[in-house]
C-alpha angles and dihedrals in degrees: 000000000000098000082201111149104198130204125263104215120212112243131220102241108260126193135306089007143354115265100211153324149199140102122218122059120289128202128245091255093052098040089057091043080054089062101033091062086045096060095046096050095053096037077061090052104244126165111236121026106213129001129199113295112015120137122183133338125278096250133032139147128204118223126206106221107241137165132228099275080064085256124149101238134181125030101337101252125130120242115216111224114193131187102263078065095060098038093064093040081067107040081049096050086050087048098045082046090063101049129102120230100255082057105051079046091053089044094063096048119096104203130189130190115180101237136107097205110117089200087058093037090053093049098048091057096038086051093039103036084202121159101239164019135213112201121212134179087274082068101039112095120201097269137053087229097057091048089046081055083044100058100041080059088052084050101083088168122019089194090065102023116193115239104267116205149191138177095232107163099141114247128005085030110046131141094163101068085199102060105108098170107122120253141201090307095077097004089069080070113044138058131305089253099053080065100046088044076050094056101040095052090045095048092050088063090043086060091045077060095057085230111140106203138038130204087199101124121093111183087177111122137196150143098201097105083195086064110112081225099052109096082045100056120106081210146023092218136029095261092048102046085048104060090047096047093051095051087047090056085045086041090053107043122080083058111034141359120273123224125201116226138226113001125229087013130270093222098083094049116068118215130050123290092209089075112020143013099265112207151201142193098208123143116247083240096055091049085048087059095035119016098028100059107077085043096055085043093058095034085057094048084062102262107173098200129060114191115210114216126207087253116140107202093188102203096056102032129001081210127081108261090254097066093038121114088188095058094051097046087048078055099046101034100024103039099028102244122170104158134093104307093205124180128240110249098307079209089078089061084052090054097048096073110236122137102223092061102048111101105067088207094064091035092055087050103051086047095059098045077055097064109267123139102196137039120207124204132198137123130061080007126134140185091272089050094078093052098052088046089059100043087051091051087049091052088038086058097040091047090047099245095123108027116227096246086062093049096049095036083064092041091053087049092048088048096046093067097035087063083050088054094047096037084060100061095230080162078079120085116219116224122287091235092044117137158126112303109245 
């Protein structure tokens, strides 16, 4: 794991509240304290997040991961658990035990529609109730102000915010033309802090945007510049990837929600997997010593979501990763992970011409037997592709295929975070002058 401590800058105050403050370096632990009491104190409504001076919250716990044997499991590093964590698991568990099924199966589906058309956006996730949005350059206007505009219409209801997301790497990967923070491209060469001074810049805009997630992170690593991951790679090792992952999640995280991508690591599996299942034949123990690494080292720097790519690693699984139930088990029991497991686009299984993987309802189930919490749905997808998917989760449920506590253990996750979210007031705009103090 990346020992990286990162800064915690000190902020202008913005309206209506300061978003943080603090000089010095703050650990993990305290920075997500930090949040955590953030988020309790506005899911309570109170007027201002943070003031000068506060610490940590009143009251916190730290939990040894363990798995159900009553092991400790994964690196070793205590997670601190405060009360504004257990406050909104249990606000979340009250909220997923009044749905319907059809809504916890609506809760766990990411949707996308190309418009930018608030009218039409608004629509689409009233009609559909899903969870989620993922927002690509078909839904990105010419202005910061238009797609703030953009995402309050995608916010049906600001007390239960859907998870907003964007694919905001830097570079290659860009959906935001005016994010001029540098990427993988140079990052992948210079120090742990240049990516954390990176993140928390981009995720600062990401919060201007009133988006909630990004799936900026990439703890792939290679050295291969013939790798279709490369130029997207935060390191060209495991050490080195690690460090810098870990200071992007810390980056990241005062102002939106990191995701790891893409489980158990591309850059061990040669091909796209935008058209196509890349494999490899390494050992587990050679992906505990290699791959691994960067992800333990952002799971460990507190990043909620964990995206599965459709990655066979045959040694370990003849299935995709998405569809694995042992990869997420070695996540969940191995590395410690206790956030939203959500799956790259399941239209690219679609596009890569296997016959098994053709239908995205069945996709989206099995998924979702698998472990995952969250299904994601892009390509080839229209507005009428998030309701079958539902409907396939809801007779999926009813025949037994996927069993109910499953169901309901990803709808509390989702909903978990979309009470963070929430909690956080992303509905506020900071300042337009808001900023890091020089």
């Amino acid at each position: 794991m990346s020992e990286f401590s990162a800064p915690v800058p000190a902020f202008r105050r913005c309206r209506p509240c300061v978003l943080g403050a603090g000089e010095g370096t703050r650990s993990r632990g305290e920075v997500r304290s930090l949040m955590m009491a953030k988020r309790l104190i506005a899911a309570l409504g109170l007027v201002c997040i943070l003031a000068l001076g506060l610490t940590t919250p009143a009251t916190a716990v730290a939990v040894k991961p363990t798995s159900s044997d009553g092991t400790a499991h994964g690196s070793g590093v205590v997670r601190v658990e405060s009360a504004a964590e257990t406050a909104i698991d249990a606000a979340a568990t009250a909220r997923v035990a009044q749905m319907s099924v059809h809504d916890k199966a609506a809760s766990v589906v990411m949707g996308h529609i190309p418009s930018t058309d608030p009218a039409i956006l608004r629509a689409y996730m009233e009609d559909t109730g899903i969870g989620g949005f993922i927002l690509m350059g078909a839904n990105v206007p010419s202005s910061e102000q238009l797609l703030r505009e953009l995402t309050e219409s995608l916010t049906v209801d600001p007390a239960f915010a859907p998870l907003l997301a964007i694919d905001q790497e830097g570079g290659d990967v860009s959906r935001l033309p005016w994010d001029d923070f540098p990427s993988a491209l140079t990052l992948k060469y210079d120090s742990a802090e240049a990516a954390y001074d990176a993140f928390s810049g981009r995720g600062g805009l990401i919060l201007r945007a009133g988006i909630g997630v990004n799936f900026g992170v990439v703890a792939d690593e290679t050295d291969d510049p013939d790798m279709f991951i490369y130029r997207r790679v935060l390191g060209t090792n495991a050490p080195s990837a690690a460090s810098r992952v870990a200071a992007a999640v810390l980056g990241e995280s005062p102002s939106t929600m990191s995701t790891l991508k893409h489980f158990p690591g591309h850059g061990a599996a040669p091909g796209d997997s935008h058209a196509g299942i890349p494999e490899t034949n390494i050992s587990l123990t050679q992906w505990r010593e290699t791959d691994a690494v960067p992800f333990q080292a952002g799971i460990d720097a507190d990043a909620p979501l964990l995206m599965f790519g459709h990655l066979r690693y045959t040694s370990i699984d003849s299935k995709p990763a998405t569809l694995s139930a042992k990869w997420h088990d070695i996540a969940r029991k191995e590395l410690g992970f206790s956030g939203v497991a959500i799956t790259d686009d399941l239209g690219m299984l679609e596009a890569s011409g296997i016959a098994d993987y053709a239908d995205p309802v069945s996709n989206a189930v099995e998924a979702l037997v698998a472990g995952n919490d969250m299904v994601l749905t892009l390509l080839n997808s229209n507005e009428n592709t998030a309701p079958r998917i539902v409907a396939g989760i809801v007779a999926a449920t009813e025949d037994g295929t996927l069993s109910m506590e499953r169901l309901e253990e990803a709808a509390q996750r989702v909903a978990v975070l979309r009470l963070e979210l929430s909690g956080d007031g992303r509905g506020l705009s900071p300042c337009e002058d808001c900023g890091p103090l020089e």
